[in-house]
N, C-alpha and C positions, 0 to 999 in steps of 0.2 A: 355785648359790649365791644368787644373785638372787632365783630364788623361795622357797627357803628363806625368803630376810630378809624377802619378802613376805608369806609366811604369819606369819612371827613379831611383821609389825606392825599386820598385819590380827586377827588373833588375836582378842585381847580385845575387840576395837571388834565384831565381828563379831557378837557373841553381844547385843549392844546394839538392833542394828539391827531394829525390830519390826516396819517397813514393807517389807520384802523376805521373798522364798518362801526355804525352804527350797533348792532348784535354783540359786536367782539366789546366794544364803549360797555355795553347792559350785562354784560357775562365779568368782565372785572372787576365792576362793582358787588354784583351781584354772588358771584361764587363762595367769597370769604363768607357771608352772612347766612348764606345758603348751608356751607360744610358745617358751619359754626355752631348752626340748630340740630344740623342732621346728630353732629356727634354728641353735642349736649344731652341726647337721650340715650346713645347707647354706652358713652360713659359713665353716665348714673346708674345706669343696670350694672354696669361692670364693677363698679365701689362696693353695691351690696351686696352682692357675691361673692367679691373678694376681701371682702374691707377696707375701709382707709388708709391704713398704713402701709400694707403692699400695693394700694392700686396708688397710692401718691408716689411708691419708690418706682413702680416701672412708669409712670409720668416722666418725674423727672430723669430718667435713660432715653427716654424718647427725646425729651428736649437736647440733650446731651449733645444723642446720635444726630437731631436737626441742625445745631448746632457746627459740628463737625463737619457735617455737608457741606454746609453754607462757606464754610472755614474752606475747604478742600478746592471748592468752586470759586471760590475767588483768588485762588494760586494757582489754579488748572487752567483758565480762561486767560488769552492773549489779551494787554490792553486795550490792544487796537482794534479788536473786534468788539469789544465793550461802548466805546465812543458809537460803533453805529448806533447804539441801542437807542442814542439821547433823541429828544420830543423835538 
């Protein structure tokens, strides 16, 4: 479901973008849906080994710690290097 929603918001921006290949275009889309399945399986091995309740508590630390990143990265990053980023 995730990558689905990522191709659906990547979509239209996608066709914009006139500084990336063709590959780099197919790899964007493509990654989210790709990691998505990869982990869907080795999470589920990881719940019945661990169980539900400790594998949903170190989930949500993960989210946490992605969280915090993202939080740190956008105070570490100069604006003006950010505006080059735009399509």
């Amino acid at each position: 479901m995730l990558g689905f929603s990522t191709i659906a918001v990547f979509g239209p921006t996608i066709k914009k973008m006139k500084a990336m290949g063709k590959f780099a275009k197919q790899m964007l889309v493509a990654c989210p849906a790709l990691t998505g399945s990869f982990l869907r399986l080795n999470l589920g091995k990881a719940c019945v080994q661990k169980g539900g309740k400790a594998f949903g508590g170190m989930l949500l630390w993960v989210v946490l710690l992605g969280m915090f990143w993202n939080l740190g990265f956008i105070f570490l990053v100069e604006p003006e290097s950010v505006e080059d980023w735009s399509i």
